[in-house]
PyMOL Python script that loads the backbone (N, CA, C, O; Angstrom):
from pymol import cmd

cmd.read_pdbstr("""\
ATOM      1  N   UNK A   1      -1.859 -14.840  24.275  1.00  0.00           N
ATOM      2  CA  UNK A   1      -1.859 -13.442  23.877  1.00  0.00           C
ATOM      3  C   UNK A   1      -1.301 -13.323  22.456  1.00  0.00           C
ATOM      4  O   UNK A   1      -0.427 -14.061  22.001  1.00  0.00           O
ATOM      5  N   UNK A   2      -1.980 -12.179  21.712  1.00  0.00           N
ATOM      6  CA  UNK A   2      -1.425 -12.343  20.150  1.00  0.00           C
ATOM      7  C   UNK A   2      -0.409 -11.683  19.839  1.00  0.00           C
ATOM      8  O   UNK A   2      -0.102 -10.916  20.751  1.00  0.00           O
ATOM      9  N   UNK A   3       0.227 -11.631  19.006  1.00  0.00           N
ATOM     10  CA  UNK A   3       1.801 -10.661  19.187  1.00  0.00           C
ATOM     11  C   UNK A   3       1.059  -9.449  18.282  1.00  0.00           C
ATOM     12  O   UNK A   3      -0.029  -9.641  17.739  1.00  0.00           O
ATOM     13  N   UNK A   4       1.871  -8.038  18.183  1.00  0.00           N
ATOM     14  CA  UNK A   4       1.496  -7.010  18.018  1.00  0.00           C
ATOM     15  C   UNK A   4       2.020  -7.407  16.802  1.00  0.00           C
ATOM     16  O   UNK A   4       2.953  -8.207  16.864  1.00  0.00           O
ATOM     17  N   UNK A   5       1.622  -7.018  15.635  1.00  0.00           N
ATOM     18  CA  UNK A   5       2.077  -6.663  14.545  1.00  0.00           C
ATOM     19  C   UNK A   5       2.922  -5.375  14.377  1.00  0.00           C
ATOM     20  O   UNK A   5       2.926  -4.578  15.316  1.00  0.00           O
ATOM     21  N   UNK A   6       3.630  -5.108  13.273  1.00  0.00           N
ATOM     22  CA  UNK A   6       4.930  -3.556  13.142  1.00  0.00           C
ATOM     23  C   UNK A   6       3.818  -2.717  13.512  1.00  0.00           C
ATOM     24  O   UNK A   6       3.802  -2.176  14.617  1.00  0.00           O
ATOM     25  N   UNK A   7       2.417  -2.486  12.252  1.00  0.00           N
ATOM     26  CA  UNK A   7       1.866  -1.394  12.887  1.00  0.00           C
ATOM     27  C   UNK A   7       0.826  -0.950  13.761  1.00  0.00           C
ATOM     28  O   UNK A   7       0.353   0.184  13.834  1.00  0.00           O
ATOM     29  N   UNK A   8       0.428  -2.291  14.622  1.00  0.00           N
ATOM     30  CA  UNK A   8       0.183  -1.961  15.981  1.00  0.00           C
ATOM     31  C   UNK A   8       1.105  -1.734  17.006  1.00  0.00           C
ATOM     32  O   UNK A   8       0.611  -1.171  17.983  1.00  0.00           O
ATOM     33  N   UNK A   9       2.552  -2.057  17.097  1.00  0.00           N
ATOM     34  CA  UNK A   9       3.962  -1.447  17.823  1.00  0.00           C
ATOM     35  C   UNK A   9       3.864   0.204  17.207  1.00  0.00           C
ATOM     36  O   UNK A   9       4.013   1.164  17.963  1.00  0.00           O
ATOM     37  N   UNK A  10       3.667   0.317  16.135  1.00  0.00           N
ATOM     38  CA  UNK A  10       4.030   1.764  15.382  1.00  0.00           C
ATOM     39  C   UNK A  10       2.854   2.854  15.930  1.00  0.00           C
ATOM     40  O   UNK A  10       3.017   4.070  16.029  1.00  0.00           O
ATOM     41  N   UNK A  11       1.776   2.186  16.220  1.00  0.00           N
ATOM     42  CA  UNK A  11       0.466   2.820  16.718  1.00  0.00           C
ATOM     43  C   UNK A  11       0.752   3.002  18.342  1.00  0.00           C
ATOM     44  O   UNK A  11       0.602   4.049  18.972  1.00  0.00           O
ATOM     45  N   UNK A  12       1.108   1.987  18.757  1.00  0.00           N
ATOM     46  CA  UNK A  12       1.242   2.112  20.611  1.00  0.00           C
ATOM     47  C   UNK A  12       2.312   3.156  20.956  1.00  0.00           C
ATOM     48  O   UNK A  12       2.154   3.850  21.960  1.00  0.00           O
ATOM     49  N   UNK A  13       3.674   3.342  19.972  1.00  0.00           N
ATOM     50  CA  UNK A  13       4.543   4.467  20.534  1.00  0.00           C
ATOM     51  C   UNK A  13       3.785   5.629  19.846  1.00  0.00           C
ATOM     52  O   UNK A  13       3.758   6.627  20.566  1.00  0.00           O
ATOM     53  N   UNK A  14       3.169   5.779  18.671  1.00  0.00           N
ATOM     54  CA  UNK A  14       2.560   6.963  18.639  1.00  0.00           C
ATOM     55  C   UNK A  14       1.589   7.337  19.910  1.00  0.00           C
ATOM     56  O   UNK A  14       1.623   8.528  20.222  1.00  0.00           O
ATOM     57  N   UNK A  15       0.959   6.717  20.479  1.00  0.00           N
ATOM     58  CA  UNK A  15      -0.144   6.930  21.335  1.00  0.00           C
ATOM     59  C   UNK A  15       0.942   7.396  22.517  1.00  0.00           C
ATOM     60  O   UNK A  15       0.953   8.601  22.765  1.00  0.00           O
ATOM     61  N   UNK A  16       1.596   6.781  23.051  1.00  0.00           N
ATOM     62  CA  UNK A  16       2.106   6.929  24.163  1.00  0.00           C
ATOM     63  C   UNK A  16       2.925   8.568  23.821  1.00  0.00           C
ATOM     64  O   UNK A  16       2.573   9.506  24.536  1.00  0.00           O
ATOM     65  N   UNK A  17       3.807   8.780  22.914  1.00  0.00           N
ATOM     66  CA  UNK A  17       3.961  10.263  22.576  1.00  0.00           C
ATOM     67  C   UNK A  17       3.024  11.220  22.538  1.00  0.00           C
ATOM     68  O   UNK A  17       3.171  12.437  22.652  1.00  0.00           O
ATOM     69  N   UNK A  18       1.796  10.423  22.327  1.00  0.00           N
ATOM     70  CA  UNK A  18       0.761  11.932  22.020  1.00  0.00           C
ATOM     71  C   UNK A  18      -0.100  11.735  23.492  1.00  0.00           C
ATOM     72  O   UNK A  18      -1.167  12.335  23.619  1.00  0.00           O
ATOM     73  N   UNK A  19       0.350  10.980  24.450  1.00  0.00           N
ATOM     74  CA  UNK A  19      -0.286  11.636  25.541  1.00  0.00           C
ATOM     75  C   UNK A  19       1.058  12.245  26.625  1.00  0.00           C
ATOM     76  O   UNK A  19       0.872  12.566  27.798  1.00  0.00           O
ATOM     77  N   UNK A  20       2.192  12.293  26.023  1.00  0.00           N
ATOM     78  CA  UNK A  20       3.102  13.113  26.586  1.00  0.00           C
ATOM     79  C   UNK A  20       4.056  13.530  26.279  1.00  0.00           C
ATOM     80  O   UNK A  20       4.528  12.827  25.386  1.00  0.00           O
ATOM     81  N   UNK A  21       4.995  14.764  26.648  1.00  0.00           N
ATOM     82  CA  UNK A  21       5.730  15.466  25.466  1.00  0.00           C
ATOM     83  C   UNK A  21       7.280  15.122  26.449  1.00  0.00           C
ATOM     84  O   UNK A  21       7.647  14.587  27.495  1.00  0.00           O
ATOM     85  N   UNK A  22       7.691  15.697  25.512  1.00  0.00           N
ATOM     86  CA  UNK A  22       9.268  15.138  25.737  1.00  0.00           C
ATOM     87  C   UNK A  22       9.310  14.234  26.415  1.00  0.00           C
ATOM     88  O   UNK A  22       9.478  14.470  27.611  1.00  0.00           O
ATOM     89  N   UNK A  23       9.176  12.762  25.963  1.00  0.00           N
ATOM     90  CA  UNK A  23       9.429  11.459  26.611  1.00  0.00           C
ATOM     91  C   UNK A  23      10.872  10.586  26.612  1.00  0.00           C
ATOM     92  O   UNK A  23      11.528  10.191  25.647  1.00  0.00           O
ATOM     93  N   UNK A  24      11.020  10.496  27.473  1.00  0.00           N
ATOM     94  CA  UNK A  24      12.718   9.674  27.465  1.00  0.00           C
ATOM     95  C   UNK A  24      12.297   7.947  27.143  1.00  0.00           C
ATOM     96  O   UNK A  24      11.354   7.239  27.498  1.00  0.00           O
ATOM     97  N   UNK A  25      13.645   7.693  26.205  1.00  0.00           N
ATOM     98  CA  UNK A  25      13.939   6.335  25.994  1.00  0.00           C
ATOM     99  C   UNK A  25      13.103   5.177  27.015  1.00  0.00           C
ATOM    100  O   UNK A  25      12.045   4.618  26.726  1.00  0.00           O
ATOM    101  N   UNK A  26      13.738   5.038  28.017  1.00  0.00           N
ATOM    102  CA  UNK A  26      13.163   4.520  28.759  1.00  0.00           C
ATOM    103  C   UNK A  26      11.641   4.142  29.406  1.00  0.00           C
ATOM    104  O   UNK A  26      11.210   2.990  29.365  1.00  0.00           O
ATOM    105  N   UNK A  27      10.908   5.231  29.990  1.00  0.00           N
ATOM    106  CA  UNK A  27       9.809   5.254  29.975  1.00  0.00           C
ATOM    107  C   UNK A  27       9.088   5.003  28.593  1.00  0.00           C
ATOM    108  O   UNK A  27       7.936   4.579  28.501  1.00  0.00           O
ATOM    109  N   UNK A  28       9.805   5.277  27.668  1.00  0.00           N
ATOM    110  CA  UNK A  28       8.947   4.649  26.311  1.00  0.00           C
ATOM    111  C   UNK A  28       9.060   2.927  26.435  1.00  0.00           C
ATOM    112  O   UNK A  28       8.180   2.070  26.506  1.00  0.00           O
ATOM    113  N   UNK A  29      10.326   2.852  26.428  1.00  0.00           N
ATOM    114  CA  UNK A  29      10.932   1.034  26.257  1.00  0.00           C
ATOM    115  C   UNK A  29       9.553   0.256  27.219  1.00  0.00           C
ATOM    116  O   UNK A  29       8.830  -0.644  26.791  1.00  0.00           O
ATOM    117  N   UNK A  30       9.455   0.994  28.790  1.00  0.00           N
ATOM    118  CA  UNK A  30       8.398   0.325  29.540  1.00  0.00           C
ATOM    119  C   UNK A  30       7.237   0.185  29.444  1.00  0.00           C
ATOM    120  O   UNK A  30       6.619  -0.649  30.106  1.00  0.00           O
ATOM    121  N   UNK A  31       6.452   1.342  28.205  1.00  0.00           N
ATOM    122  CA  UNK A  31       5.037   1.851  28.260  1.00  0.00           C
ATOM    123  C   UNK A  31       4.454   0.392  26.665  1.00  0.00           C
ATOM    124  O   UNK A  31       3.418  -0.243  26.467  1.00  0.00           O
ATOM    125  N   UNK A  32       5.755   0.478  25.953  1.00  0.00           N
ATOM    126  CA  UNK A  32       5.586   0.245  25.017  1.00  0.00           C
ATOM    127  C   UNK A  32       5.776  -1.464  24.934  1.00  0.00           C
ATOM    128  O   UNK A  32       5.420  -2.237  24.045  1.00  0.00           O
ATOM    129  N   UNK A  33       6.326  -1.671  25.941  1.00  0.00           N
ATOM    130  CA  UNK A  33       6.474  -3.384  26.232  1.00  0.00           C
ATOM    131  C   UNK A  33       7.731  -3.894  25.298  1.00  0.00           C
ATOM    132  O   UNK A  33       8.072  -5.055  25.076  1.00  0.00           O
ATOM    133  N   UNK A  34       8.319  -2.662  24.819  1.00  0.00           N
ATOM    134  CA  UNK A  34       9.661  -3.471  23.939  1.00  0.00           C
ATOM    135  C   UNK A  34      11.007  -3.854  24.739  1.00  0.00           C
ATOM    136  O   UNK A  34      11.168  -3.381  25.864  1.00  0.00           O
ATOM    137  N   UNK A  35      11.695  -4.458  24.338  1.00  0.00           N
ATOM    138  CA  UNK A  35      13.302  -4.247  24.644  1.00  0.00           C
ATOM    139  C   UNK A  35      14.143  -3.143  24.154  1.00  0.00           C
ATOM    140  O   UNK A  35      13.860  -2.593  23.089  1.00  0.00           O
ATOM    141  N   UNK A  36      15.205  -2.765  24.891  1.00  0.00           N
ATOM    142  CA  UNK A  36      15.846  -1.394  24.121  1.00  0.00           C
ATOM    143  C   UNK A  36      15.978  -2.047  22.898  1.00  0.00           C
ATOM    144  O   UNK A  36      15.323  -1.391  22.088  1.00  0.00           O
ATOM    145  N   UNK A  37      16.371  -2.781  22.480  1.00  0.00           N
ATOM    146  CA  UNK A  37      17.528  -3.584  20.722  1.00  0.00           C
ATOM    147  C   UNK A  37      16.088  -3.862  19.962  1.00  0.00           C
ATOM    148  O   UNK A  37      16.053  -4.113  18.757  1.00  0.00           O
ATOM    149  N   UNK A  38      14.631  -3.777  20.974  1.00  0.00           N
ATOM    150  CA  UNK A  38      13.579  -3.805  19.439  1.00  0.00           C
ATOM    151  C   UNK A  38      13.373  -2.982  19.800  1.00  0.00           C
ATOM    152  O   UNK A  38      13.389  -3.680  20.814  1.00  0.00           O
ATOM    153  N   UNK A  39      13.109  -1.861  20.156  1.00  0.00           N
ATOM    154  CA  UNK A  39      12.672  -0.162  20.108  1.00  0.00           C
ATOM    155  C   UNK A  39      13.354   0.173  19.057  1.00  0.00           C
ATOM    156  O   UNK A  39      12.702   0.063  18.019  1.00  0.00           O
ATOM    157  N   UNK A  40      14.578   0.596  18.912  1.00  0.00           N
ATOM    158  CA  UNK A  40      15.565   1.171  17.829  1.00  0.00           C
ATOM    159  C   UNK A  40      14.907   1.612  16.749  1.00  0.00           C
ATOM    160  O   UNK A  40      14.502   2.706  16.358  1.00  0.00           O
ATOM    161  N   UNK A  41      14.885  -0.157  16.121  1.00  0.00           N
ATOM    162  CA  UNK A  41      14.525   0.214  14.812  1.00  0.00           C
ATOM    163  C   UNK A  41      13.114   0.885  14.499  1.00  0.00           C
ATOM    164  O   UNK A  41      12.823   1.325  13.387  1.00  0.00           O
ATOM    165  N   UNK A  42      12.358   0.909  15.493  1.00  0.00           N
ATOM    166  CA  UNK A  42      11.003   1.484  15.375  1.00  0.00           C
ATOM    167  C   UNK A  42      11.520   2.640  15.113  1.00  0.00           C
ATOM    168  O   UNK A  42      11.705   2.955  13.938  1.00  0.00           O
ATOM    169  N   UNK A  43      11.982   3.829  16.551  1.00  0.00           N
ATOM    170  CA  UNK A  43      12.311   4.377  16.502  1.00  0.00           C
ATOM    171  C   UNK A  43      13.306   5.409  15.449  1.00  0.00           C
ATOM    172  O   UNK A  43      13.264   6.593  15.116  1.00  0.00           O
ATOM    173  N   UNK A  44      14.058   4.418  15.197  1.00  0.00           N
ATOM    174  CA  UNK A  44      14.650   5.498  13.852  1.00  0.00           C
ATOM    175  C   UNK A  44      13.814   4.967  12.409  1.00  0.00           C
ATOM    176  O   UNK A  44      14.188   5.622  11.436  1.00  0.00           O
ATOM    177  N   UNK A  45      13.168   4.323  12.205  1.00  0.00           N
ATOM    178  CA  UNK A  45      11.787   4.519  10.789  1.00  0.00           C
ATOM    179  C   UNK A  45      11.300   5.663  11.145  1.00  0.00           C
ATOM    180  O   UNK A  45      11.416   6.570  10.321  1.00  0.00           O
ATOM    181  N   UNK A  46      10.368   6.082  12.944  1.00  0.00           N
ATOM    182  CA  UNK A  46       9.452   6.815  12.719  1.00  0.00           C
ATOM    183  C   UNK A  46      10.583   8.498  12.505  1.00  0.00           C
ATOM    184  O   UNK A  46      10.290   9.329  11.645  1.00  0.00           O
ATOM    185  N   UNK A  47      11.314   8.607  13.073  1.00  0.00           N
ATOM    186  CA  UNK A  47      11.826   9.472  12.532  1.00  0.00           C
ATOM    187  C   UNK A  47      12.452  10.001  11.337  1.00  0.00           C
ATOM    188  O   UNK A  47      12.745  11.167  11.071  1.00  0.00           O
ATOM    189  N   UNK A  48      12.589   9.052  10.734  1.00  0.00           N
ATOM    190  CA  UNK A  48      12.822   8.814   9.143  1.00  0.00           C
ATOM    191  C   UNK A  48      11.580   9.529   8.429  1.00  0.00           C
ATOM    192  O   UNK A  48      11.558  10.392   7.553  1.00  0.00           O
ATOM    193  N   UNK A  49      10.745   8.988   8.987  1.00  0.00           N
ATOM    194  CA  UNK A  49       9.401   9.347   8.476  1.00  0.00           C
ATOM    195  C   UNK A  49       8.886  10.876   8.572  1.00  0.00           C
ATOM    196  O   UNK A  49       8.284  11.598   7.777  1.00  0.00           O
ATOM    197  N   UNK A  50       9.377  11.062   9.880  1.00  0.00           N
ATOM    198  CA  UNK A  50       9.007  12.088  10.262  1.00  0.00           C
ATOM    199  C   UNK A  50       7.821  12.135  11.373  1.00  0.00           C
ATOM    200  O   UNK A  50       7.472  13.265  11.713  1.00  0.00           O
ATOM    201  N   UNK A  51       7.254  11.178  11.893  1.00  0.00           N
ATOM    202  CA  UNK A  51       6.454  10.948  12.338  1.00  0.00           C
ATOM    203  C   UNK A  51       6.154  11.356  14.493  1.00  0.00           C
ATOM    204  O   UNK A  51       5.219  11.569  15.264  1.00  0.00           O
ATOM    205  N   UNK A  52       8.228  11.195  14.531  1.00  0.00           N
ATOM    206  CA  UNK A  52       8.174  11.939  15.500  1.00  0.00           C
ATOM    207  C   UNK A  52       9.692  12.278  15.218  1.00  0.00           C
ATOM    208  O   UNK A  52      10.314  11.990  14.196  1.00  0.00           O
ATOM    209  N   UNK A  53      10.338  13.200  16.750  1.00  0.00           N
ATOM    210  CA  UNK A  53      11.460  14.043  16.610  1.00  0.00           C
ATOM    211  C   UNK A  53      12.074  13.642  17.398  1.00  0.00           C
ATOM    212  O   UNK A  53      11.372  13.334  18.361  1.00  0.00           O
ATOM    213  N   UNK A  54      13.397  13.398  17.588  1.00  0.00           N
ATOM    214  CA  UNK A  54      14.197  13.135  18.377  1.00  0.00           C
ATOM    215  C   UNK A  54      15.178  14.410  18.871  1.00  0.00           C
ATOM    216  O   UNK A  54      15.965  15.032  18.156  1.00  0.00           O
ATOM    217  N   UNK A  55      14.858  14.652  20.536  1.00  0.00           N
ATOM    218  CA  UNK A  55      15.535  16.226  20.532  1.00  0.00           C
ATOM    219  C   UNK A  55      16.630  15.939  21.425  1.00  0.00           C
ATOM    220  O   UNK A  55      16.444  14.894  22.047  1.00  0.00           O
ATOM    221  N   UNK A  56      18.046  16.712  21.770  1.00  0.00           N
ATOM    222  CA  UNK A  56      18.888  16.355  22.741  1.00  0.00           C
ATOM    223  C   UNK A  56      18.914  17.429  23.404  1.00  0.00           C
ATOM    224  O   UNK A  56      18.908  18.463  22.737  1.00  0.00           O
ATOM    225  N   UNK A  57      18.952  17.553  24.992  1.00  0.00           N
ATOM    226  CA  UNK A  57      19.444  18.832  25.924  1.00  0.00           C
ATOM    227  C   UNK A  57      20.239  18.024  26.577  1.00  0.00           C
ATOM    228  O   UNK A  57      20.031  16.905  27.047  1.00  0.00           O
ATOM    229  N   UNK A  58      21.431  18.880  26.562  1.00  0.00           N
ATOM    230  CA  UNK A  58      22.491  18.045  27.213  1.00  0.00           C
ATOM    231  C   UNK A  58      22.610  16.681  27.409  1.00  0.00           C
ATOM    232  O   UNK A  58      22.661  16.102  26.324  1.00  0.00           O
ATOM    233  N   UNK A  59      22.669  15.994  28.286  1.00  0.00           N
ATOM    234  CA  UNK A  59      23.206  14.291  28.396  1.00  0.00           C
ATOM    235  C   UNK A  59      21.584  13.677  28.056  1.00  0.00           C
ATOM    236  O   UNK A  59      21.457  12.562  27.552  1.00  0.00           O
ATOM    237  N   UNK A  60      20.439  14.499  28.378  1.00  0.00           N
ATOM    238  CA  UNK A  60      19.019  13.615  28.159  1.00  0.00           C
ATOM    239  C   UNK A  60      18.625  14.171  26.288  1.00  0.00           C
ATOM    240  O   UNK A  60      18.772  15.212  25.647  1.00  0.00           O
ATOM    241  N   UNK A  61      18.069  12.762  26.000  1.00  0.00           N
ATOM    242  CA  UNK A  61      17.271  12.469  24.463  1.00  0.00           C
ATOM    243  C   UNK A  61      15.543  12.480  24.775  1.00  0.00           C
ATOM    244  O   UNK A  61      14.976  11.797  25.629  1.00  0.00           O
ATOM    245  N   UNK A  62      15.056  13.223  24.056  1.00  0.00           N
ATOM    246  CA  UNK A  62      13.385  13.326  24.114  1.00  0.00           C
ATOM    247  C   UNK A  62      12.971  13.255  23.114  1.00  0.00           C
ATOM    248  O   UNK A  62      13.179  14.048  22.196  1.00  0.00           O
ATOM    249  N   UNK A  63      12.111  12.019  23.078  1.00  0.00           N
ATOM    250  CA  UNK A  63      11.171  11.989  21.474  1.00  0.00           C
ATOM    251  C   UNK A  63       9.873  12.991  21.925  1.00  0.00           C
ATOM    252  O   UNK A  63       9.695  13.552  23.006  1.00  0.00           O
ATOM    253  N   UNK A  64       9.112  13.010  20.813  1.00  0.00           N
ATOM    254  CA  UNK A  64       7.981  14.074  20.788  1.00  0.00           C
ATOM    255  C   UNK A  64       7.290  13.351  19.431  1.00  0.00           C
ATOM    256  O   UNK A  64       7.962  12.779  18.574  1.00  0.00           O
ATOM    257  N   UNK A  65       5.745  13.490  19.392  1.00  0.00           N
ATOM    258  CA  UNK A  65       5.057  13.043  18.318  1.00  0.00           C
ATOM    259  C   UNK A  65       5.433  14.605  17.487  1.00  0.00           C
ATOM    260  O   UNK A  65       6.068  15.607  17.819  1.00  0.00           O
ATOM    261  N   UNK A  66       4.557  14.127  16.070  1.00  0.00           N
ATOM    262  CA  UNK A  66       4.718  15.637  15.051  1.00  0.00           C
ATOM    263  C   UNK A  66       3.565  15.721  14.458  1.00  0.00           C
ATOM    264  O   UNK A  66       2.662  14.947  14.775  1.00  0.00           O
ATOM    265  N   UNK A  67       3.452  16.359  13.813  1.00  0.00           N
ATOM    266  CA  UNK A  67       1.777  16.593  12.744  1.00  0.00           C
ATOM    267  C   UNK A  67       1.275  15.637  12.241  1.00  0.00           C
ATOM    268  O   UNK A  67       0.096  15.303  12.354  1.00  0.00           O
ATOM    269  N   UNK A  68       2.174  15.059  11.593  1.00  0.00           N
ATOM    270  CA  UNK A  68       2.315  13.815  10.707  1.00  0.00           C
ATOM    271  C   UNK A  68       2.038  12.660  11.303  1.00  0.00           C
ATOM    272  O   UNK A  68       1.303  11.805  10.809  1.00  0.00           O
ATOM    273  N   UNK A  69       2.712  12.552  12.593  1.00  0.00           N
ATOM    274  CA  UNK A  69       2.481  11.267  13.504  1.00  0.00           C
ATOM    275  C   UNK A  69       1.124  11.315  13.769  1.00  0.00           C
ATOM    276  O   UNK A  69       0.479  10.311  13.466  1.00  0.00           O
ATOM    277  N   UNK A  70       0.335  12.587  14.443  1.00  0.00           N
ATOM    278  CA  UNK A  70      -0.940  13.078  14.646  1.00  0.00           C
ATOM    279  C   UNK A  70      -1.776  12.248  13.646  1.00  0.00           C
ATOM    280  O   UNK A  70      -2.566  11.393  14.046  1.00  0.00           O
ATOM    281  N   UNK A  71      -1.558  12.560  12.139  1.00  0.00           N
ATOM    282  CA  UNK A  71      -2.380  12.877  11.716  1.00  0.00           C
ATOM    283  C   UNK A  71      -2.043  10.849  11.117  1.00  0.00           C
ATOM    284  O   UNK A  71      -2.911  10.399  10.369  1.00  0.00           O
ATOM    285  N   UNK A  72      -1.068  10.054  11.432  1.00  0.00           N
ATOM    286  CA  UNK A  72      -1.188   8.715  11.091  1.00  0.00           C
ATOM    287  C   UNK A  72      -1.811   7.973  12.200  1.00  0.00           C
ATOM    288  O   UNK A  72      -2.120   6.785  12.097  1.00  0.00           O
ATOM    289  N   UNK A  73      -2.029   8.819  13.472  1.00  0.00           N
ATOM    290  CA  UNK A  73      -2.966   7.519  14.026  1.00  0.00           C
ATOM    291  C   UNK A  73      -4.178   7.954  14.068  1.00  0.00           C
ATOM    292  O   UNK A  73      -4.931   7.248  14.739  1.00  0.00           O
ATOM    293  N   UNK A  74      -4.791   9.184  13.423  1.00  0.00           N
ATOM    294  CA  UNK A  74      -5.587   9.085  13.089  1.00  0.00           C
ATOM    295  C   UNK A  74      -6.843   8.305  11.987  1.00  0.00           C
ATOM    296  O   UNK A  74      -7.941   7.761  12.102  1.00  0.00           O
ATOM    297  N   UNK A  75      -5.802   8.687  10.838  1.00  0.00           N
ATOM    298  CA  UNK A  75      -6.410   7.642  10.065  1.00  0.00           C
ATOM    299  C   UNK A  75      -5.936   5.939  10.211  1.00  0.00           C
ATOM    300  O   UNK A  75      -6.395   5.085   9.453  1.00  0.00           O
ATOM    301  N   UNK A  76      -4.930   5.622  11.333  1.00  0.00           N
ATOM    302  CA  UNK A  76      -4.563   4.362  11.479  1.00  0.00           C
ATOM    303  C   UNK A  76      -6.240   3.506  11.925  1.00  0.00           C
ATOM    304  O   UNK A  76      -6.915   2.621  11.399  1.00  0.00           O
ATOM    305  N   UNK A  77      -6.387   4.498  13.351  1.00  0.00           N
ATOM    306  CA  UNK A  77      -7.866   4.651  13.793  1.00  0.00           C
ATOM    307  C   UNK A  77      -9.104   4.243  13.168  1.00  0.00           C
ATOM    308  O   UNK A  77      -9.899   3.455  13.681  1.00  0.00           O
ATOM    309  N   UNK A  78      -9.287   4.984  11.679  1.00  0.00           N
ATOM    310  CA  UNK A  78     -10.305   5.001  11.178  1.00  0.00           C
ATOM    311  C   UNK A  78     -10.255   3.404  10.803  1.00  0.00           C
ATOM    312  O   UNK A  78     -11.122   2.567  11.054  1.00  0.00           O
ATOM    313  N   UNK A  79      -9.070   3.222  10.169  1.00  0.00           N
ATOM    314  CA  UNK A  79      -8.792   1.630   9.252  1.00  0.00           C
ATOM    315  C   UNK A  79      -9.070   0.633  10.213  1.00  0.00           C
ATOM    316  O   UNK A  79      -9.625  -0.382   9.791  1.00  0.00           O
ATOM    317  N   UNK A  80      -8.815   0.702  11.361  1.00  0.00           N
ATOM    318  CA  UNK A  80      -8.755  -0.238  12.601  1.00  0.00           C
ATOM    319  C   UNK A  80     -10.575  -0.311  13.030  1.00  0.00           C
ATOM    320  O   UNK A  80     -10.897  -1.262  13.743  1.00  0.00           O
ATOM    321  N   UNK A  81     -11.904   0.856  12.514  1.00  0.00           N
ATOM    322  CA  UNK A  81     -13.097   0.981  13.093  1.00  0.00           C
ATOM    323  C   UNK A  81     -13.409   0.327  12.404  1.00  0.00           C
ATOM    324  O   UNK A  81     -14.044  -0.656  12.784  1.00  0.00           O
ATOM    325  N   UNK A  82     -12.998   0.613  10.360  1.00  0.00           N
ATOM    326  CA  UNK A  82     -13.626   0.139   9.445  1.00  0.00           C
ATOM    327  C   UNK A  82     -13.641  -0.955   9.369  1.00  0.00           C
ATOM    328  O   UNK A  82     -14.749  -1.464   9.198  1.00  0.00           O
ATOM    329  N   UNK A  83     -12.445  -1.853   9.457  1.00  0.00           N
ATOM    330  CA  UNK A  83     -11.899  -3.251   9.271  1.00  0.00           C
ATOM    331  C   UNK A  83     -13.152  -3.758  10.511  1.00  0.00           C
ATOM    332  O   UNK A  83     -14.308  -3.963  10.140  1.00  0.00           O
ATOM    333  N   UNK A  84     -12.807  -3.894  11.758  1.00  0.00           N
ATOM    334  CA  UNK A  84     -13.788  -4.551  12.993  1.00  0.00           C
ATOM    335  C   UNK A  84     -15.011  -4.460  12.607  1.00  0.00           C
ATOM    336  O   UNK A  84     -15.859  -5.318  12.852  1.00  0.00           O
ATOM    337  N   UNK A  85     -15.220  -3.375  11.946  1.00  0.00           N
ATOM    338  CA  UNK A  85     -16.647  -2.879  11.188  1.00  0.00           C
ATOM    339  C   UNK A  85     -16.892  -4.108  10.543  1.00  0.00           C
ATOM    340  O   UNK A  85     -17.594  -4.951  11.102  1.00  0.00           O
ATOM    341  N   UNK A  86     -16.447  -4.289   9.545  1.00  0.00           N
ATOM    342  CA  UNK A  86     -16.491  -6.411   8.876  1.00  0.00           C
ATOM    343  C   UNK A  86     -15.955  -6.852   9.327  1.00  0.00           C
ATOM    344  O   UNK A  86     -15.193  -7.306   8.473  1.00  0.00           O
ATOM    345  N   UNK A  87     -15.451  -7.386  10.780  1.00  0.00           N
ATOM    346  CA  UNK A  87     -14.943  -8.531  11.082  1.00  0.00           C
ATOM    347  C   UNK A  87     -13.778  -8.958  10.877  1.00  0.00           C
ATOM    348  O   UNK A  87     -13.343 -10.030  11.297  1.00  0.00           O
ATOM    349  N   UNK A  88     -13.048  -7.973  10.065  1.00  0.00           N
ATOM    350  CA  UNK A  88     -11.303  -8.194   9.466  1.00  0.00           C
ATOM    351  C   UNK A  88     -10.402  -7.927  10.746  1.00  0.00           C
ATOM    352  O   UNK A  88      -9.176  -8.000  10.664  1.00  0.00           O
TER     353      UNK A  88
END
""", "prot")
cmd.dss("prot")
cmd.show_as("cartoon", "prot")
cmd.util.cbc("prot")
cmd.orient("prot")
């Protein structure tokens, strides 16, 4: 099996946010095949970025995708048709 590259990891937690909203740590860590100690740093880039939000209600943390995240796996998408498109 081939290892994921950063931005196919960066593409799989976007996907998994944009098919559900307020997602906890956890169920991400499992969907996403990481360990908590390599999630992190994903995690705080994409929010750096802006790409998603990190919200707190009381003792639970919920990420959420954002416009921005939306609108990067979209064109992540296109790059990923074009490239297979030649064979890259």
């Amino acid at each position: 099996m081939k290892k994921r590259t950063r931005l196919e990891v960066i593409r799989d937690l976007l996907q998994i946010l944009r098919l559900r909203k307020n997602v906890r740590i956890t169920p991400l860590i499992y969907k996403s095949n990481l360990s908590n100690n390599s999630i992190k740093p994903y995690i705080e880039e994409l929010i750096e970025k802006d790409l998603i939000t990190k919200t707190q209600e009381g003792k639970d943390v919920f990420f959420n995708i954002t416009k921005r995240g939306f609108e990067f796996l979209e064109e992540f998408n296109k790059i990923k048709i074009f490239s297979e498109a030649y064979g890259l």
